[in-house]
N, CA, C and O atoms as CSV, one atom per row, in Angstrom:
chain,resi,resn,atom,element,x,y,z
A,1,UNK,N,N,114.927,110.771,89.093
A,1,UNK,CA,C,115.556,110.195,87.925
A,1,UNK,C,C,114.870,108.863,87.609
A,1,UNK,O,O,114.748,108.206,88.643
A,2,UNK,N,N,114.448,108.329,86.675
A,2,UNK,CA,C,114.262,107.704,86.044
A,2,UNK,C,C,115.130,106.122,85.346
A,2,UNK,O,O,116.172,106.181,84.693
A,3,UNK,N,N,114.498,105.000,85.638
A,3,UNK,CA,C,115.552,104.102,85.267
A,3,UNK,C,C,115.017,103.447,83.408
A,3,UNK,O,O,114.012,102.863,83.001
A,4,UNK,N,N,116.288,103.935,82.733
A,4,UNK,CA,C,115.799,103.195,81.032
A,4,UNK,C,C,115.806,101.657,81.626
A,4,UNK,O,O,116.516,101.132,82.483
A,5,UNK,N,N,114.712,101.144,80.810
A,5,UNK,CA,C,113.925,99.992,80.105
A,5,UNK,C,C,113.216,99.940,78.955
A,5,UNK,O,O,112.195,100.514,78.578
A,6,UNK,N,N,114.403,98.646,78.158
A,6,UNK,CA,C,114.149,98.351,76.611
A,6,UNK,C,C,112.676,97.417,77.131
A,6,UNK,O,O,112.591,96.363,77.761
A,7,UNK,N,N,111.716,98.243,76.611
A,7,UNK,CA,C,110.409,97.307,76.817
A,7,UNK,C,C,110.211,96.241,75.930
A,7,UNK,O,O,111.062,96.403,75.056
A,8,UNK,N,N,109.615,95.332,75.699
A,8,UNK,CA,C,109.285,93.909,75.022
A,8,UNK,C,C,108.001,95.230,74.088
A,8,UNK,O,O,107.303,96.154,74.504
A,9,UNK,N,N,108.280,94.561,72.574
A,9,UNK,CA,C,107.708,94.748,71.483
A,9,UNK,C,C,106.233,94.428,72.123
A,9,UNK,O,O,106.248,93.412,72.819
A,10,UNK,N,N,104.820,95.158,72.022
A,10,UNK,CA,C,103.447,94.409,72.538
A,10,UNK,C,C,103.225,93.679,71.285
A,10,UNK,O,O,102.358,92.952,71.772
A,11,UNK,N,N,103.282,93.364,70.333
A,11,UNK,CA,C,103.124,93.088,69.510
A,11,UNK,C,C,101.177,92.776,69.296
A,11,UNK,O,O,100.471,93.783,69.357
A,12,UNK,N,N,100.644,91.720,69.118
A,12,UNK,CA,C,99.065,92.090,68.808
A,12,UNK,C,C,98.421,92.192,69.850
A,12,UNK,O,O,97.199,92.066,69.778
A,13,UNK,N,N,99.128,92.484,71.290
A,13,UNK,CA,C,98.620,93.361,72.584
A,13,UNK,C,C,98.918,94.901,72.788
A,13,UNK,O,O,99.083,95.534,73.831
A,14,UNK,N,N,98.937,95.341,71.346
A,14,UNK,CA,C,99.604,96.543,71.354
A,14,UNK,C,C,98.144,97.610,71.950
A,14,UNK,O,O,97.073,97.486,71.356
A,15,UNK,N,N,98.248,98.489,72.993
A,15,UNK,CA,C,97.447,99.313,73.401
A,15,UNK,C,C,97.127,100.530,71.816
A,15,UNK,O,O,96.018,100.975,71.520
A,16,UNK,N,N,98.001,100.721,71.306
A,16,UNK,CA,C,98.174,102.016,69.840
A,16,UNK,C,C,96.819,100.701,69.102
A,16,UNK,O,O,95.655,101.007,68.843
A,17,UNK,N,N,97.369,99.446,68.934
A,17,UNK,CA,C,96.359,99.270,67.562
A,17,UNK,C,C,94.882,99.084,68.270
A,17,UNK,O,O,93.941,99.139,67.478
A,18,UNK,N,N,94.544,98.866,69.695
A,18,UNK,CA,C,93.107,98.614,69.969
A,18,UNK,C,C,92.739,100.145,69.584
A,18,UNK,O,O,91.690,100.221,68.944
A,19,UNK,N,N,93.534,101.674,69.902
A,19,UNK,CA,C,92.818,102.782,70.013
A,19,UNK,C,C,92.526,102.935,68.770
A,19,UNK,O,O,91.432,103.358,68.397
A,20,UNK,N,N,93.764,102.505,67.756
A,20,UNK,CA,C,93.466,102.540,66.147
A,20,UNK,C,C,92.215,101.916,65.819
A,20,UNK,O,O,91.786,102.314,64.735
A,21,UNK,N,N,91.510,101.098,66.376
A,21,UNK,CA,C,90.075,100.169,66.106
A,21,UNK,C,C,89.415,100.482,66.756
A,21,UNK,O,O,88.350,99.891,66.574
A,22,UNK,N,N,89.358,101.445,67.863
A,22,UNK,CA,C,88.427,102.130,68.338
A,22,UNK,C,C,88.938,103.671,69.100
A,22,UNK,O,O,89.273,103.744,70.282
A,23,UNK,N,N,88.915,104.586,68.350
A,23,UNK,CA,C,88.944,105.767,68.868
A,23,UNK,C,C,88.503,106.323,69.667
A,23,UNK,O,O,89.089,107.274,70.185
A,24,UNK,N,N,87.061,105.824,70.117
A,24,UNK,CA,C,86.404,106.384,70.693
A,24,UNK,C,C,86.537,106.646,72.431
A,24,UNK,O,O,86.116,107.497,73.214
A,25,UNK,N,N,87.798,104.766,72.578
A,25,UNK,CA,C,88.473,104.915,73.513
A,25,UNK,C,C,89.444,105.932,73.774
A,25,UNK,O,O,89.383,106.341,74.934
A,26,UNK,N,N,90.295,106.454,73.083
A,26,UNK,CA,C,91.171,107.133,73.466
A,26,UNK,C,C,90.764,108.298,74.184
A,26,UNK,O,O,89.945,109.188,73.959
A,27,UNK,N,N,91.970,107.921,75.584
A,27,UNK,CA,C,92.631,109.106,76.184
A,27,UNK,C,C,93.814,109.241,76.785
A,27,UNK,O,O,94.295,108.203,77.239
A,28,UNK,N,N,94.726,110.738,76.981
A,28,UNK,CA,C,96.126,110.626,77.118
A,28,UNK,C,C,95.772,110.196,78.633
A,28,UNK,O,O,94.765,110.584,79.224
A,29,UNK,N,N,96.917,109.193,79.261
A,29,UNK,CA,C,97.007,109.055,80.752
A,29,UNK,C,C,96.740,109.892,81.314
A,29,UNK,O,O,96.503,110.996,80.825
A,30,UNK,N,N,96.702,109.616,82.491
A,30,UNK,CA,C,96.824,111.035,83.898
A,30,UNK,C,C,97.385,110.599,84.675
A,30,UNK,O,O,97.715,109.415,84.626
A,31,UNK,N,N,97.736,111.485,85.793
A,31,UNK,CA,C,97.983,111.119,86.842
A,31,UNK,C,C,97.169,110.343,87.669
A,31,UNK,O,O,95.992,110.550,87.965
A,32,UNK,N,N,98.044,109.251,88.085
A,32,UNK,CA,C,96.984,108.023,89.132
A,32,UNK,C,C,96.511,106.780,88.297
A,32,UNK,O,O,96.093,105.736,88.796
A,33,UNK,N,N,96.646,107.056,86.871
A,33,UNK,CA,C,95.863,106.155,85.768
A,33,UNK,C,C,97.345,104.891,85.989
A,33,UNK,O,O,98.513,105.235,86.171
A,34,UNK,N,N,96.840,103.448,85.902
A,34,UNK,CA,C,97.591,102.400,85.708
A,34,UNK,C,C,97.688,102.026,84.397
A,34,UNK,O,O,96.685,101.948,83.687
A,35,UNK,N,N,99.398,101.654,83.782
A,35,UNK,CA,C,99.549,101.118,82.880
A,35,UNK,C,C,99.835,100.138,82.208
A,35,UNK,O,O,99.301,99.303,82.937
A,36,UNK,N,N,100.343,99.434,81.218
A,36,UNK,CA,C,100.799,98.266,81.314
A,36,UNK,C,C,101.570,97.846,80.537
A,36,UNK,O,O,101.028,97.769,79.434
A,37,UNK,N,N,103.119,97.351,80.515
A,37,UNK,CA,C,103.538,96.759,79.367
A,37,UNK,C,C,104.481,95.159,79.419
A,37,UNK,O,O,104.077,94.171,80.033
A,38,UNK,N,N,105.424,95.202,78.847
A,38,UNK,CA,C,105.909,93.905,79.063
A,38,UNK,C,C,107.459,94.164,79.499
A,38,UNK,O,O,107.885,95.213,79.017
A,39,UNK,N,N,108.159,93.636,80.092
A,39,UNK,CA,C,109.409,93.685,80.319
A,39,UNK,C,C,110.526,92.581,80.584
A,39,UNK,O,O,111.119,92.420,81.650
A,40,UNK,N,N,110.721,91.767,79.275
A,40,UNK,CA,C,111.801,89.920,79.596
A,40,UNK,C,C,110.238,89.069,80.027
A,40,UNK,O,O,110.148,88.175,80.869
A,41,UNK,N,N,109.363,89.503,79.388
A,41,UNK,CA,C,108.156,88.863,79.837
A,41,UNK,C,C,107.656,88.993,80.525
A,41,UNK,O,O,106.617,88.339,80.444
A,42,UNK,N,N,107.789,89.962,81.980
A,42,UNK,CA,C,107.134,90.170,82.925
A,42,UNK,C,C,105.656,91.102,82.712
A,42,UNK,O,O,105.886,92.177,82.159
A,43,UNK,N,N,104.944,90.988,82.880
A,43,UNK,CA,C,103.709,91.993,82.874
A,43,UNK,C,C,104.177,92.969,83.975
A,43,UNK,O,O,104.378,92.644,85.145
A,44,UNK,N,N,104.332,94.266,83.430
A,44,UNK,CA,C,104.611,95.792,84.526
A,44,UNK,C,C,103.300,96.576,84.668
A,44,UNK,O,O,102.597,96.941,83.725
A,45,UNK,N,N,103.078,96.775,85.898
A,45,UNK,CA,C,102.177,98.428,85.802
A,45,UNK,C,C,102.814,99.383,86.249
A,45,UNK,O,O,103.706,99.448,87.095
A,46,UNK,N,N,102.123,100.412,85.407
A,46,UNK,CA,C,103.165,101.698,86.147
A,46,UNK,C,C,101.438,102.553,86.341
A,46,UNK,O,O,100.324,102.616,85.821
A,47,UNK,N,N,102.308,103.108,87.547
A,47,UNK,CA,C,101.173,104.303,87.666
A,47,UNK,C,C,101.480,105.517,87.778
A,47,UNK,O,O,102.185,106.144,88.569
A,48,UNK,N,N,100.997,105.727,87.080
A,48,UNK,CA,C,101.317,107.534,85.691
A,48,UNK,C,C,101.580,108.566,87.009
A,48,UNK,O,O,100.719,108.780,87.863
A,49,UNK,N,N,102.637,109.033,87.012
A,49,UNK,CA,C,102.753,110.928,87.684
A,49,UNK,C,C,102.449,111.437,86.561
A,49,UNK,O,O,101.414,112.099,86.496
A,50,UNK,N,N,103.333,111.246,85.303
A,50,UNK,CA,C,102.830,112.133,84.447
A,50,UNK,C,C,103.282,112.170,83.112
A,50,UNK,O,O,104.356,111.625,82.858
A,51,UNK,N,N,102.573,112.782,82.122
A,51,UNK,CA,C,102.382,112.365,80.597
A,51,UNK,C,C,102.525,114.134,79.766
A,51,UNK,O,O,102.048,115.264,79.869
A,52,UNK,N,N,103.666,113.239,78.834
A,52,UNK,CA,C,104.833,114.397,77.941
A,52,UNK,C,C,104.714,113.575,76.688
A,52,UNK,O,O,105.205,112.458,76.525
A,53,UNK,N,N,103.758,114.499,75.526
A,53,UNK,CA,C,104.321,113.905,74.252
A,53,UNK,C,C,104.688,112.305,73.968
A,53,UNK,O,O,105.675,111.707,73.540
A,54,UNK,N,N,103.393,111.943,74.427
A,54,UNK,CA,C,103.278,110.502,74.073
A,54,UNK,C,C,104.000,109.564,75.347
A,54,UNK,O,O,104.092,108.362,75.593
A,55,UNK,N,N,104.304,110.428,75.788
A,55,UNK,CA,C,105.520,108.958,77.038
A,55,UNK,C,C,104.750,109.371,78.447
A,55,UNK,O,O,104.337,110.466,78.830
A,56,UNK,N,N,104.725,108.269,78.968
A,56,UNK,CA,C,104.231,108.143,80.331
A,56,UNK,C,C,105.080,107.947,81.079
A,56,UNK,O,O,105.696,106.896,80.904
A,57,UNK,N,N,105.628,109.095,82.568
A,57,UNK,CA,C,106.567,108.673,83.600
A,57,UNK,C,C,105.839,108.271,85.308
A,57,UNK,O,O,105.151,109.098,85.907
A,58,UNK,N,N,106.107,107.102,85.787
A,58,UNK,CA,C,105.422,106.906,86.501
A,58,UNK,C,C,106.504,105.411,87.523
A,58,UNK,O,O,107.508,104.736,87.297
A,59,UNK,N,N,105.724,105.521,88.380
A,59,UNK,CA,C,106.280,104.330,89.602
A,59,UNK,C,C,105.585,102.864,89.130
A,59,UNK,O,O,104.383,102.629,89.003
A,60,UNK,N,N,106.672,101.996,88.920
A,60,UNK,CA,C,106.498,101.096,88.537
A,60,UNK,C,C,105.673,100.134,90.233
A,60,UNK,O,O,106.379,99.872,91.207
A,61,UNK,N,N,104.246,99.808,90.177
A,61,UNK,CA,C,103.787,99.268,91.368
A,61,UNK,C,C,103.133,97.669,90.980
A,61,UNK,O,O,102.119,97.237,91.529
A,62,UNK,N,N,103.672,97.141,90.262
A,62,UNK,CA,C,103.657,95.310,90.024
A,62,UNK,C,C,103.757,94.990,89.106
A,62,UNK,O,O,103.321,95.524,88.086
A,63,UNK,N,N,104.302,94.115,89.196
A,63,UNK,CA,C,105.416,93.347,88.392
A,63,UNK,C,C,104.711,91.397,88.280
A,63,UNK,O,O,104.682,90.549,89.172
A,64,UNK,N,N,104.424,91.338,87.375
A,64,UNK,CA,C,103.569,90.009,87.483
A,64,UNK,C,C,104.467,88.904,86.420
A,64,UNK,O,O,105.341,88.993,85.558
A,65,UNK,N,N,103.737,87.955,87.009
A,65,UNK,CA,C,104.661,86.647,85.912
A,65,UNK,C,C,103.461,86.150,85.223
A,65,UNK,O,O,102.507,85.540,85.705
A,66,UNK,N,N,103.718,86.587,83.776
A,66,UNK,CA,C,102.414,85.882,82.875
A,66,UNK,C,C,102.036,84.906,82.888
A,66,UNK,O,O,100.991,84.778,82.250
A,67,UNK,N,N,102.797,83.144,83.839
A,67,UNK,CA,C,102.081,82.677,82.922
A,67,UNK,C,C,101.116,81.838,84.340
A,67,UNK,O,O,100.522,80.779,84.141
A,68,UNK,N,N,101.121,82.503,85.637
A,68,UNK,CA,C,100.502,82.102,86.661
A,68,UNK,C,C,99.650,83.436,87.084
A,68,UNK,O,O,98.463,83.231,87.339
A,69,UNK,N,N,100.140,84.804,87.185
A,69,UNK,CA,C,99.720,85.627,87.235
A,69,UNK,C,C,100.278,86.335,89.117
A,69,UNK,O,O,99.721,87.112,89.893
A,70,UNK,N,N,101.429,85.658,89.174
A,70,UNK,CA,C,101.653,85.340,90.645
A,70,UNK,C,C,102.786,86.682,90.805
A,70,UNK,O,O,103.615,86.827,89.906
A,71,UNK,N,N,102.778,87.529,91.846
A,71,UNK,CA,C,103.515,88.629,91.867
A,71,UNK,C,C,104.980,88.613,92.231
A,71,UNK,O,O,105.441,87.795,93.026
A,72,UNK,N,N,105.643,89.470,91.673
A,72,UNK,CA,C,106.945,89.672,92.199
A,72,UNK,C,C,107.509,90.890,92.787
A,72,UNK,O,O,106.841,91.923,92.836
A,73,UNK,N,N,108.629,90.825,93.205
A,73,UNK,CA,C,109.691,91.832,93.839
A,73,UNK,C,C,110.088,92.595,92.936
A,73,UNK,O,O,109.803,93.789,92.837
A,74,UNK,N,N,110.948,91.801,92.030
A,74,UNK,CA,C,111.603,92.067,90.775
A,74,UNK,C,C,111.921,91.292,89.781
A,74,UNK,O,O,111.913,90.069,89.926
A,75,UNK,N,N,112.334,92.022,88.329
A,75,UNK,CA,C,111.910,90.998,87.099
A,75,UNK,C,C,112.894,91.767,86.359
A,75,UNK,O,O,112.578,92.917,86.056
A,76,UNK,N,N,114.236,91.247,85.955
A,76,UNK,CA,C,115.519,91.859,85.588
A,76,UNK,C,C,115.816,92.445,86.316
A,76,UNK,O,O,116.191,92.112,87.440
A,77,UNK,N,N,115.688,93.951,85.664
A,77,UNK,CA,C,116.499,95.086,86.232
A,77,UNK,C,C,114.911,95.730,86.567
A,77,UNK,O,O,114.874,96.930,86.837
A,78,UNK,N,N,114.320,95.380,86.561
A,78,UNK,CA,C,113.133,96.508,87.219
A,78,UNK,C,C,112.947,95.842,88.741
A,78,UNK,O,O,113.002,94.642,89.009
A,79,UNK,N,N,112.702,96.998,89.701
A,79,UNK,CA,C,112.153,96.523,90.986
A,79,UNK,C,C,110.818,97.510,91.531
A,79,UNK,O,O,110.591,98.717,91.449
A,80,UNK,N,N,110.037,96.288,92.153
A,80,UNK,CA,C,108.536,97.666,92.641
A,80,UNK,C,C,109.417,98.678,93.207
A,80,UNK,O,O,110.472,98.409,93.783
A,81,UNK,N,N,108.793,100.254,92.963
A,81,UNK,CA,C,109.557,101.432,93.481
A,81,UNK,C,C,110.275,102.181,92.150
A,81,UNK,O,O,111.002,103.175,92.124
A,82,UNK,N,N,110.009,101.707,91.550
A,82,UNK,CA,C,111.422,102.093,89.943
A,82,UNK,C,C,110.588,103.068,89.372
A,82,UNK,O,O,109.425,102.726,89.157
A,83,UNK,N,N,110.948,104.253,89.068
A,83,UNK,CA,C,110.576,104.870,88.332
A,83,UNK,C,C,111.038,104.975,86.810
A,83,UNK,O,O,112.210,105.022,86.437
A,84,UNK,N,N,109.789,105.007,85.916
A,84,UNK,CA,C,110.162,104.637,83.930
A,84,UNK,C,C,109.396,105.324,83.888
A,84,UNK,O,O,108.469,105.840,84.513
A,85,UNK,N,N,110.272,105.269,82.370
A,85,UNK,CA,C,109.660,106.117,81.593
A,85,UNK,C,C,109.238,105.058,80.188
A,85,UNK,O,O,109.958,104.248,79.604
A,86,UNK,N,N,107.401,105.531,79.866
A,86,UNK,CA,C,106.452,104.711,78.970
A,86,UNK,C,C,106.317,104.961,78.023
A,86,UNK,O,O,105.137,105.311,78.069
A,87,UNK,N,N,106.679,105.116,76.820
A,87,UNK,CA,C,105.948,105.700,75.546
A,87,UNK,C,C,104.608,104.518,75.215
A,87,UNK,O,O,104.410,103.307,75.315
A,88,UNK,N,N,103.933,105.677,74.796
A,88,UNK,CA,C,102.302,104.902,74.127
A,88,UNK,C,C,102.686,103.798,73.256
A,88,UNK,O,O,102.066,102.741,73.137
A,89,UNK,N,N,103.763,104.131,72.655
A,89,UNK,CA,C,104.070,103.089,71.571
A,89,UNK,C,C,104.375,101.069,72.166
A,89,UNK,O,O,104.298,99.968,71.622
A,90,UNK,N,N,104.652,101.502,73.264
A,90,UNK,CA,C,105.097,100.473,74.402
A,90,UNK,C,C,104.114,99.613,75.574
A,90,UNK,O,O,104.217,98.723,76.418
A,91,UNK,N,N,103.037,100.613,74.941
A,91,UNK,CA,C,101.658,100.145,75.903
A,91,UNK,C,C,101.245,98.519,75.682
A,91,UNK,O,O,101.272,98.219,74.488
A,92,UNK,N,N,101.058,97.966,76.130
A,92,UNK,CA,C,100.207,96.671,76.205
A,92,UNK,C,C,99.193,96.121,76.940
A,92,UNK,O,O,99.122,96.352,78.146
A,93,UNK,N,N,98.277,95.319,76.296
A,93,UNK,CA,C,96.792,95.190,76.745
A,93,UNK,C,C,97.291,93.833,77.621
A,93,UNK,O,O,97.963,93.078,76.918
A,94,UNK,N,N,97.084,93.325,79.137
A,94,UNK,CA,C,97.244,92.350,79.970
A,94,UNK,C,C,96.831,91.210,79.596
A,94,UNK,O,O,95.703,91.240,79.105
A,95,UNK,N,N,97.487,89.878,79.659
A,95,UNK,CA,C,96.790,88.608,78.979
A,95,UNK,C,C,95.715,88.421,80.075
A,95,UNK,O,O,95.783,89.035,81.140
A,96,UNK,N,N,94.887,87.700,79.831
A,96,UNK,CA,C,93.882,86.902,80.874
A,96,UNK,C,C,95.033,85.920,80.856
A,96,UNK,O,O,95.783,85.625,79.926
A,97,UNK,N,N,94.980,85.315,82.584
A,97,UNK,CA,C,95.129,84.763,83.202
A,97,UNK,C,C,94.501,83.806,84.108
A,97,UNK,O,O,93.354,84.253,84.156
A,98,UNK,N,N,94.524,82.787,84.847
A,98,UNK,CA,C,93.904,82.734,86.352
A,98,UNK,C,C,95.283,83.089,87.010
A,98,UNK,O,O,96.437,82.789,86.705
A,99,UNK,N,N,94.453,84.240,88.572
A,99,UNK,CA,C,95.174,84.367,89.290
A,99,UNK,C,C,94.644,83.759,90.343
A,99,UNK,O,O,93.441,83.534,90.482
A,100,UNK,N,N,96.107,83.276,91.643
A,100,UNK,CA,C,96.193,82.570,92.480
A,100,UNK,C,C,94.876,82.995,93.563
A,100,UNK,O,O,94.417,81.977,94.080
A,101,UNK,N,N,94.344,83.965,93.905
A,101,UNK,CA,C,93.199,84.204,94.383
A,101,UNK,C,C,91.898,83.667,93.746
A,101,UNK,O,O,91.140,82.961,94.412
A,102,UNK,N,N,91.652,83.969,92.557
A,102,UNK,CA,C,90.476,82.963,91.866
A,102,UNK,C,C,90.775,81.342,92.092
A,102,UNK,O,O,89.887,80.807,92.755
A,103,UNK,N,N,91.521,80.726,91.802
A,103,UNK,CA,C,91.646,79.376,91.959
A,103,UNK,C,C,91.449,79.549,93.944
A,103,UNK,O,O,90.599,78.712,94.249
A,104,UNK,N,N,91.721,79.976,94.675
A,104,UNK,CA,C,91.141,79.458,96.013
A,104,UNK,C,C,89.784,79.717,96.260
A,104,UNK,O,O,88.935,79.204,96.990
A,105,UNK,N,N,89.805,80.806,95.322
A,105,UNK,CA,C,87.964,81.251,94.994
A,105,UNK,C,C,87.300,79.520,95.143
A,105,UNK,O,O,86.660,78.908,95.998
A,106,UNK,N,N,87.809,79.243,93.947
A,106,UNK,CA,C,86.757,78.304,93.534
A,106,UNK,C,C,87.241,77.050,94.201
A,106,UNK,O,O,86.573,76.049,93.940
A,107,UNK,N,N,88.245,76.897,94.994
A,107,UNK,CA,C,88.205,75.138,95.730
A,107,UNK,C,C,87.196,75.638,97.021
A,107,UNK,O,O,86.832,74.824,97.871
């Protein structure tokens, strides 16, 4: 079973309008493929079991905080382990960040 999540609008990180500007990218998920959207602001990946008519169902495996890039447990009501369900429409492209590994990179 599956847990609903009202995803955050991607708005001009929308995954639909980059394929709309380039087609050439498009393809439907698969299984194993990582995804990405937003959730109360959190950056989610899910990684796809599997893809029905536009929606992607898959195990939600990190949960990030945009504005450090630093990982979490959980972020609302989602926790790593959660299984959702994705529509394409819901997709979003990841901000650049620095994450906490690059900055020790470089001291």
């Amino acid at each position: 079973m599956h847990k609903h999540i009202d995803w955050d609008a991607p708005g001009d990180d929308s995954v639909m309008q980059y394929f709309a500007k380039n087609p050439s990218h498009h393809t439907d998920p698969g299984p194993g493929d990582i995804l990405s959207a937003r959730h109360q602001g959190t950056i989610v990946r899910i990684k796809v079991e599997a893809y029905v008519d536009g929606t992607s169902i898959g195990e939600v495996v990190a949960l990030i905080a945009p504005d450090n890039g630093r990982r979490l447990q959980s972020a609302g009501k989602l926790e790593l382990g959660d299984t959702v369900r994705l529509a394409d429409s819901d997709r979003a492209m990841e901000p650049n960040h620095p994450h906490e590994d690059d900055a020790e990179e470089q001291d």
